[in-house]
N, C-alpha and C positions, 0 to 999 in steps of 0.2 A: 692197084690202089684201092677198092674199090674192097676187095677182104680186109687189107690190112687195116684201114678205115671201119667198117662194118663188123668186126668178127664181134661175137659174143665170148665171153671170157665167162663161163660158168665156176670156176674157182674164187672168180672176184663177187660173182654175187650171191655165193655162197659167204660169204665173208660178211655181207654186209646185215647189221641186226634185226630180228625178228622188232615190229611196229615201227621201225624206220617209218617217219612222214612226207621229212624232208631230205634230202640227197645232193649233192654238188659233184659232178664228175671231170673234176681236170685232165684234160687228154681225150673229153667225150668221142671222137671219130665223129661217125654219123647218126650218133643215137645209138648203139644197138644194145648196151647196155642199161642207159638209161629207160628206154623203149620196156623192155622185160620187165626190170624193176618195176615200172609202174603197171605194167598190167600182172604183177602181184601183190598189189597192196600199197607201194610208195607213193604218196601224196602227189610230191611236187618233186620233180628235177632240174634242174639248175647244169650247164655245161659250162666249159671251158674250153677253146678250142683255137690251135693258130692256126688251122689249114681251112682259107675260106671255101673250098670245095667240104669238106668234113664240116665247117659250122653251116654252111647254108644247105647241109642234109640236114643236120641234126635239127634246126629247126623245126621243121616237118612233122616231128615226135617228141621234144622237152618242151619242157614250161618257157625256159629261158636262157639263151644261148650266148655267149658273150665268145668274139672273135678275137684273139690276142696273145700273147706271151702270158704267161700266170707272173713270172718274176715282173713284168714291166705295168700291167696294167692293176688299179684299183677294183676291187669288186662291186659292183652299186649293190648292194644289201646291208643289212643292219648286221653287225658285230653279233655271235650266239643265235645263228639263224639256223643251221642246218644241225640235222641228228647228225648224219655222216658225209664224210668227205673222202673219196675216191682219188687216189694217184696211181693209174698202172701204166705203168711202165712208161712213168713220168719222172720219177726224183734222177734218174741217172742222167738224164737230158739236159739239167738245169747246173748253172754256174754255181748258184747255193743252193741247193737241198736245205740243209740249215735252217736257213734265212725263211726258205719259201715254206718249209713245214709250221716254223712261227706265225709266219702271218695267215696261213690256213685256219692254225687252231684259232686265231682267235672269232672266226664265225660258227665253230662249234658251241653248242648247249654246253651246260657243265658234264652234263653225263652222255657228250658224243663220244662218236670215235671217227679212228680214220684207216682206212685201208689201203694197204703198197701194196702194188707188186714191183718185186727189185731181182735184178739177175745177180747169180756169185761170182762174183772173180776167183772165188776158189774153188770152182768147179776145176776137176781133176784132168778134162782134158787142155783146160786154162792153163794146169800148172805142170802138165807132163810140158806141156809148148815150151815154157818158161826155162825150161830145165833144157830143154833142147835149145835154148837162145832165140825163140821164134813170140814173139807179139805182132802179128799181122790182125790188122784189122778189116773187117768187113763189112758186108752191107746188109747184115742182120744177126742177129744171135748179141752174146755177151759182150765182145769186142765189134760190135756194132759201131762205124766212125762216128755218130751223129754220138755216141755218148761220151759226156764229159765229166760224169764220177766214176766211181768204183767202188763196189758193198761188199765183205765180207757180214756174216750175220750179225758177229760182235761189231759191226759198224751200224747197223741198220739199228741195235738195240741202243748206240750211240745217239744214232742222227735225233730217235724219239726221245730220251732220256733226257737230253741236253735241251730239250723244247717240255718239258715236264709234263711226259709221258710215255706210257709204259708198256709193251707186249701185252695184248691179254691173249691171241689167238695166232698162232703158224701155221701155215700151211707150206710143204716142202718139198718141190717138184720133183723128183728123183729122173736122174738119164744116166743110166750107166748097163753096161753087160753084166754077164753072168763072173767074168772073171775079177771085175774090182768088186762086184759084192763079198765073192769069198774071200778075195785080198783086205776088205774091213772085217769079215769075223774071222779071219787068222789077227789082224790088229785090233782086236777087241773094241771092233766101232770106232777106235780112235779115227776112222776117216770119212767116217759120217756124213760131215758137212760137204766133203769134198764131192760128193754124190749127187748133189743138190745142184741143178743147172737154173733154179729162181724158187727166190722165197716170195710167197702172199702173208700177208700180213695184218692182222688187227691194234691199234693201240689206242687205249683210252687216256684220259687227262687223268693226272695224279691228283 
């Protein structure tokens, strides 16, 4: 419990903008992300957390920690509060994604952003399964059972789009062997995305 809670995700704070002040991190764990950011320059941190074990860490190191469902609970902050707004390996978990990216943005500045990290379902050993008749689901990775959506990248540029806002920044996990690499340049990259076991993400307000 205790890593999966705690781990530092250096791709996600990689992501997040240079003078960042203010931060919101839905899914905080126990700080550790939040933790880092601010002993680099981020002002203030702000969590989001349903595991009271994970928010009654996180305490310890944010500004302020709020224990709960992000779909069920209201925020106590003022609307245009926060530079950036972190969801990793949060939107797949939730009944709306949608819904819940809407009501994020609206405590974004005009000129925030927000950061996903989102896994593919078209990851290529996802879809060798498929092909062989097999969708078992597991207790970690993409077909993780706790998740209840599913992102191809043309979905992920959807979920933002439809909340008006747009990619400005990808980061593209790549897992695969030496033999689907050559298997995409004999297919001229056409399987690209397939290669990609999660995408990190930047998107700004249009």
């Amino acid at each position: 419990m205790n890593e999966y809670y705690g781990s530092l995700r250096p791709e996600i704070a990689a992501m997040i903008p240079d003078g960042c002040k203010t931060v919101l991190d839905i899914g905080c764990g126990t700080g550790a992300l939040g933790k880092h950011i601010k002993e680099n320059g981020v002002k203030e941190v702000w969590g989001v957390e349903i595991s009271s074990y994970g928010a009654n860490e996180a305490r310890k190191v944010l500004d302020t920690v709020i224990e709960g469902d992000i779909e069920a609970i209201q925020l106590p902050v003022k609307e245009g509060y926060f530079n950036c707004i972190v969801c990793a390996d949060v939107l797949e978990h939730l009944h709306d994604p949608w819904a819940t990216v809407g009501k994020l943005k609206k405590f974004l500045k005009p000129e925030g952003t927000m950061v996903a990290s989102i896994p593919n379902i078209g990851f290529h050993r996802i879809v060798r399964g498929l092909i062989k008749g097999k969708w078992q689901y597991t207790d970690a990775g993409i077909l993780d059972r706790t998740h209840l959506r599913f992102f191809t990248l043309q979905g992920i540029i959807e979920l933002f789009s439809l909340n008006g806002m747009v990619l400005e920044k990808l980061y593209r996990k790549i897992d695969c062997g030496l033999n689907m690499r050559i298997l995409n340049i004999l297919c001229l990259n056409k399987l690209k995305e397939s290669l990609v076991i999660q995408y990190v993400v930047r998107a700004k307000i249009i």
